[in-house]
N, C-alpha and C positions, 0 to 999 in steps of 0.2 A: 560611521558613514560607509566604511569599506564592504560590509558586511552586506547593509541594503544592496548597495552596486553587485555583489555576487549572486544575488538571490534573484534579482531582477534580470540577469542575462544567464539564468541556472538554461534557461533553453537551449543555450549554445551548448554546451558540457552535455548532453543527453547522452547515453551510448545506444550504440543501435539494438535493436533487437536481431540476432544472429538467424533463430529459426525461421521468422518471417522473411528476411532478407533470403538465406538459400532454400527454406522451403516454400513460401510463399505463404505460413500457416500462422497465423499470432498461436503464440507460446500463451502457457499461464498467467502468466504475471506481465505481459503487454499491458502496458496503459498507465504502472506503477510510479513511473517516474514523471512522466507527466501528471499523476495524479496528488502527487506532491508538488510537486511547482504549481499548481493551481492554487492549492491550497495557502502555499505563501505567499500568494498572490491575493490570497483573499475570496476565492469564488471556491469556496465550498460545495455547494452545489453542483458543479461545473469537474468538479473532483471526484465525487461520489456517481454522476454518469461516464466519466471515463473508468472508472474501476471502484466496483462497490465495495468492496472487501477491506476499502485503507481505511475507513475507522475505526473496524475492529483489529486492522491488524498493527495500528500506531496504536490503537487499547493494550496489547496487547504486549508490545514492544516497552510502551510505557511499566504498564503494572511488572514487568521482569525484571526491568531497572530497579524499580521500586521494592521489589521483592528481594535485592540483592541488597538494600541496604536495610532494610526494616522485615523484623517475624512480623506475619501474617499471616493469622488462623484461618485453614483451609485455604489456602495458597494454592495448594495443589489441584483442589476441584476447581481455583478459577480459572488456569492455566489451564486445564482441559476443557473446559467451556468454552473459553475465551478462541481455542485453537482451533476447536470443531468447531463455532460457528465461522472460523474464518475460511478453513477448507472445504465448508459447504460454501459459503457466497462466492468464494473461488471458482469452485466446482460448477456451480449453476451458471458464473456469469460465462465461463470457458462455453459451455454447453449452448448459453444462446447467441455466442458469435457465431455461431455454425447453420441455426436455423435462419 
């Protein structure tokens, strides 16, 4: 029961983002932590428009874990797939805050 109750007020706990705040600029990874608490929340969708990049990049976080406890052949090319498609969706979604 304790656990729902944290996950439920994760909005409080947010940290700020530093470069936006003194530069006025969202940084890369703005929208990350919101983009998880969405998701705990259930609105996936709603997750994937504030930051494209978390499904490949909880894919990604996942399979490493997974990797640390279990061989998996060619491990290493998914790891590099899995990485470069994340710092391209990064890459692009960074690009079109701007336009």
């Amino acid at each position: 029961m304790q656990l729902a109750t944290y996950i439920l007020k994760l909005d409080e706990y947010m940290l700020p983002c530093f470069s936006k705040k003194i530069l006025g600029v969202d940084c890369p990874g703005c929208g990350i932590q919101r983009s998880v608490a969405l998701i705990l929340h259930g609105e996936f969708g709603a997750a994937f428009k504030m930051y494209p990049a978390i499904y490949t990049l909880l894919l990604l976080f996942g399979f490493l874990i997974v990797n640390n406890f279990f061989t998996i052949k060619g491990s290493n090319k998914i790891i590099i797939s899995l990485t470069s498609i994340t710092v391209l969706l990064i890459l692009i979604n960074y690009i079109l805050k701007f336009l």
